[in-house]
N, CA and C of each residue as an Amber inpcrd file, in Angstrom:
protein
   192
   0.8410000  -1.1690000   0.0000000   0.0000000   0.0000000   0.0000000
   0.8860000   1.2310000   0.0000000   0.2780000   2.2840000  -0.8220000
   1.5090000   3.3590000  -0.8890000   0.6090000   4.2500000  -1.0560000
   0.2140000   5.7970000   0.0600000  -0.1680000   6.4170000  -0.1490000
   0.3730000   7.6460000  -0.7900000  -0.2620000   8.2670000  -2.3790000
   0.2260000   9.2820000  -2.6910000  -0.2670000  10.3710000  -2.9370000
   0.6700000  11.3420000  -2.7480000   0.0320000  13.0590000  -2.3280000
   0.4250000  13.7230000  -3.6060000  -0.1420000  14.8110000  -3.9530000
  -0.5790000  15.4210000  -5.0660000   1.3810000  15.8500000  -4.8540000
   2.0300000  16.1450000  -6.2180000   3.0940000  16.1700000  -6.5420000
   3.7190000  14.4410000  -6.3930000   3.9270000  13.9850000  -5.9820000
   4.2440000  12.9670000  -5.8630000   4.8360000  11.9960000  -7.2280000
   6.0700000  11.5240000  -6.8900000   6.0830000  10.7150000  -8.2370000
   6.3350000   9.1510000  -8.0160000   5.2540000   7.8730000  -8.6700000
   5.9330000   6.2050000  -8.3570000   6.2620000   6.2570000  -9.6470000
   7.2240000   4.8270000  -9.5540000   7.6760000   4.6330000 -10.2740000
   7.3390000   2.6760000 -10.2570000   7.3340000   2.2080000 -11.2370000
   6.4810000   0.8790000 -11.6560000   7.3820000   0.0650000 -12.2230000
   8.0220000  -0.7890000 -12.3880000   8.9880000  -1.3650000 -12.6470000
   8.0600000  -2.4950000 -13.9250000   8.9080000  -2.7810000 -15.2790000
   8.0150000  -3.5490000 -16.1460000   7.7250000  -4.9920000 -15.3130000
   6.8900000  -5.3710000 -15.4650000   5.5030000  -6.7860000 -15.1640000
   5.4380000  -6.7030000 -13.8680000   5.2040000  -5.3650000 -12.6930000
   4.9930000  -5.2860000 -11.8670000   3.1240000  -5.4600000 -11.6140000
   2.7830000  -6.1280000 -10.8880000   1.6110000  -6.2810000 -10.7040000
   1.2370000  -5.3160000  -9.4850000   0.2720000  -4.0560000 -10.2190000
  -0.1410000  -3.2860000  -9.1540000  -1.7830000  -2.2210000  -9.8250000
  -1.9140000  -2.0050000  -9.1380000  -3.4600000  -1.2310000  -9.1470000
  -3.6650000  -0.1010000  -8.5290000  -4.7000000   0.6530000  -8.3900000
  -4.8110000   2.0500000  -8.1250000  -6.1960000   2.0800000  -7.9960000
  -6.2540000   3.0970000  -6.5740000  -8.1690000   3.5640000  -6.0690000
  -7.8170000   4.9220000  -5.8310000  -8.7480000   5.7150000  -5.9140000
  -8.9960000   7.1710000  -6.3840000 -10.4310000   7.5270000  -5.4970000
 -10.2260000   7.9510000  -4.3980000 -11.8190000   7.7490000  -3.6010000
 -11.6090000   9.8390000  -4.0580000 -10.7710000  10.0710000  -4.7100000
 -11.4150000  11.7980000  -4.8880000 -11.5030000  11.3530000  -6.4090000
 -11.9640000  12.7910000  -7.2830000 -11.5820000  12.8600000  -8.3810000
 -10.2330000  13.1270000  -8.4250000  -9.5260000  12.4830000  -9.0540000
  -7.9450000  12.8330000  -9.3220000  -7.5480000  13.1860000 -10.7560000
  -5.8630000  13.6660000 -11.0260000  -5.7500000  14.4430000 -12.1720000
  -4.1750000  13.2630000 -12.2550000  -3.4900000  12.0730000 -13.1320000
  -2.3780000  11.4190000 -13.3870000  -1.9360000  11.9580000 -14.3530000
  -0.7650000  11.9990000 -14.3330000   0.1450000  11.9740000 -15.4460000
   1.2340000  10.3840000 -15.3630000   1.0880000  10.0180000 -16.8140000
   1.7590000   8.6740000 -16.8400000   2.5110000   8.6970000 -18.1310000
   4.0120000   8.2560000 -17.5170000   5.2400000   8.0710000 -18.5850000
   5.3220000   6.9120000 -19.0450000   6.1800000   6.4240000 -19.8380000
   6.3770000   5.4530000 -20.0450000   7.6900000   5.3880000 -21.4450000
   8.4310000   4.0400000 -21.1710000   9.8530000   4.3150000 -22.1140000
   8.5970000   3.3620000 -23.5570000   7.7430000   3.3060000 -23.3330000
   6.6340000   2.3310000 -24.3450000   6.0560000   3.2070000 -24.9760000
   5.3460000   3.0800000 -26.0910000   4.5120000   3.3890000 -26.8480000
   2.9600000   3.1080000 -25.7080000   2.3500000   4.7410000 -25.7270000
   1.2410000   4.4960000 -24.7490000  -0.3060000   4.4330000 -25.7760000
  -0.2920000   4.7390000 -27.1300000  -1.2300000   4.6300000 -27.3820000
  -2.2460000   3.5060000 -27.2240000  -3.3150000   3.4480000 -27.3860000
  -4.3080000   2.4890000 -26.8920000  -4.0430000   0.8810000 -27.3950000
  -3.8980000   0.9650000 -28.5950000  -3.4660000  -0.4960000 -28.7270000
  -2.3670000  -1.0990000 -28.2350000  -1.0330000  -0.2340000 -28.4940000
  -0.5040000  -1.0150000 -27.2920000  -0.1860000  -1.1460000 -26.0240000
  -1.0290000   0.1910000 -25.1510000  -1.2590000  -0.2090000 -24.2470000
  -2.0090000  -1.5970000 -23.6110000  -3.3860000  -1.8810000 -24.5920000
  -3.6760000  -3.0720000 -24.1400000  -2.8680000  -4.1250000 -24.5980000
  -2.2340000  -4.5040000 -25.8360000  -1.2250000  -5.2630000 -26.0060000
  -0.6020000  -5.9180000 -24.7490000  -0.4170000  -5.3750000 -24.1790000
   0.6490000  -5.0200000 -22.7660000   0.3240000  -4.9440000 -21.6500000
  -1.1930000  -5.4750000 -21.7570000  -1.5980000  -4.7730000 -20.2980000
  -2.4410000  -6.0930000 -20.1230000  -2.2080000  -7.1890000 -18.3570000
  -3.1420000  -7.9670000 -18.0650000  -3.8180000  -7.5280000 -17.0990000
  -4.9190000  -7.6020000 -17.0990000  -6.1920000  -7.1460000 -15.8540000
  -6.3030000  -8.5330000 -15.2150000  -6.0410000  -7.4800000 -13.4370000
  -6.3600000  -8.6070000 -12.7610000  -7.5080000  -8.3540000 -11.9280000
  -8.5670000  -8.7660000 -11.0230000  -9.5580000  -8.2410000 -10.3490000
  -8.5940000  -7.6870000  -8.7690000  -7.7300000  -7.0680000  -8.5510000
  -7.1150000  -6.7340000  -7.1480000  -8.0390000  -5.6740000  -6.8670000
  -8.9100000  -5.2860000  -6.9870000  -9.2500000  -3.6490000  -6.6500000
 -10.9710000  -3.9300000  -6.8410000 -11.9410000  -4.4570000  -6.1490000
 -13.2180000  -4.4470000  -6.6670000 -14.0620000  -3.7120000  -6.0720000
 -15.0070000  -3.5400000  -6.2160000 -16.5650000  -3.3880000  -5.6810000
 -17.2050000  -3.9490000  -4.3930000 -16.1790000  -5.1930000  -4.6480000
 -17.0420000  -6.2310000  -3.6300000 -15.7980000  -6.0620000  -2.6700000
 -14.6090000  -5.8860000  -2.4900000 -13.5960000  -6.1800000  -1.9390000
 -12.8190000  -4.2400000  -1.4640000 -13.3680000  -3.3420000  -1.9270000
 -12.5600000  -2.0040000  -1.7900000 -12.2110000  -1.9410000   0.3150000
 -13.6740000  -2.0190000   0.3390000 -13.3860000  -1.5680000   2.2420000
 -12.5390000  -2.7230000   2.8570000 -12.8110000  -3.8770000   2.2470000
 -11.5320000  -4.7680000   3.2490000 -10.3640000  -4.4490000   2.8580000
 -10.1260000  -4.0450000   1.3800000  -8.5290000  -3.7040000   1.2520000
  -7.9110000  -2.1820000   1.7690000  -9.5310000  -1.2920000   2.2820000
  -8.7240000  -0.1880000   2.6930000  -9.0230000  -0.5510000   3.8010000
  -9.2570000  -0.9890000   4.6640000  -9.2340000  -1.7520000   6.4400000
  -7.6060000  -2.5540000   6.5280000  -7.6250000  -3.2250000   5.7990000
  -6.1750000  -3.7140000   5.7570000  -5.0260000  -3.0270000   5.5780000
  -4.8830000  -2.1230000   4.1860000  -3.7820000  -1.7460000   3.4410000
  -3.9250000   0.1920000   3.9300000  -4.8850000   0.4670000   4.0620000
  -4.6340000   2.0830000   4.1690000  -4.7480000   2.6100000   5.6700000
């Protein structure tokens, strides 16, 4: 769990498995040494369910 504050910069290492919750409206900026357009972003990208609907308050009871 890594809480981050407006300026803030992570950094993601390639086939790192990680996710993101946004309980405000928020504003990202995202780099990348990749080609970000949409296709290959999904190319490149596996979805996993870590972050749900059914599961948000136990992972912020646990992790935040």
């Amino acid at each position: 769990y890594l809480k981050v504050r407006k300026g803030d910069n992570i950094f993601t290492p390639d086939n790192e498995l990680h996710a993101t919750y946004f309980p405000v409206k928020t504003v990202m900026v995202v780099s990348s040494k990749y080609p970000r357009d949409q296709e290959t972003y999904e190319r490149d990208t596996v979805r996993e369910p870590l972050i749900t609907a059914d599961n948000i308050d136990e992972m912020l009871a646990k992790y935040a």
